[in-house]
N, C-alpha and C positions, 0 to 999 in steps of 0.2 A: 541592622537591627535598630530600631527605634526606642526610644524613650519609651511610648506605649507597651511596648513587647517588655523592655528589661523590666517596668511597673510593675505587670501583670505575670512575667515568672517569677519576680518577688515574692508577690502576692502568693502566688501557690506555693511556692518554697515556704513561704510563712505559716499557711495554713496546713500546708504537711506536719510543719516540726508542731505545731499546737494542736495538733488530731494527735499527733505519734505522743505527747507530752500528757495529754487526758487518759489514754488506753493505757500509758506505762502507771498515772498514777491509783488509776481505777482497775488495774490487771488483780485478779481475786492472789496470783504468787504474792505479790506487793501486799496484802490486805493486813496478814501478823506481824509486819515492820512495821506498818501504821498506827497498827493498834496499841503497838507494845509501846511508840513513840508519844502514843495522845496519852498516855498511864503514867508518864514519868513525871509530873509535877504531883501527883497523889503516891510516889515513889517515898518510902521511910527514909529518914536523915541517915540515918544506919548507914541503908545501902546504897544509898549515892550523897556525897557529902558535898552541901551546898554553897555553891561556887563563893556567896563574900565570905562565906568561911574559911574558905580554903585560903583567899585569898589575902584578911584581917591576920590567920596564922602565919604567912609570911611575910606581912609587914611585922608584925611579935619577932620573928626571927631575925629581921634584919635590923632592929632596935634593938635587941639583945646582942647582937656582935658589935656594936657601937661604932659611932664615926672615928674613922683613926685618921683621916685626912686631918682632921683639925689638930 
């Protein structure tokens, strides 16, 4: 086997997985995971709590147990 040869099953190895990778993301089963995914920045604080939030409350928390190292 040649260097040409290994190129070119590359090459279709390559375009297989990017055909199989368009159909999986364009497949109408996939379609309501997509939708529900492009919905979640218009998602209420309510019901998903927004990550620097979440993460401002636990630096709070760990300002409030204070450094005891020192």
């Amino acid at each position: 086997m040649d260097m040409g040869t290994f190129r070119g099953i590359t090459t279709l190895l390559i375009l297989i997985a990017f055909i199989g990778i368009v159909a999986w993301a364009y497949s109408r089963r996939r379609k309501k995971d997509f939708d529900e995914a492009a919905n979640l920045p218009f998602a209420d604080d309510d019901e998903m709590p927004n990550r620097d939030q979440a993460s401002r409350n636990e630096a709070d928390s760990r300002h409030d147990r204070g450094d005891k190292n020192r």
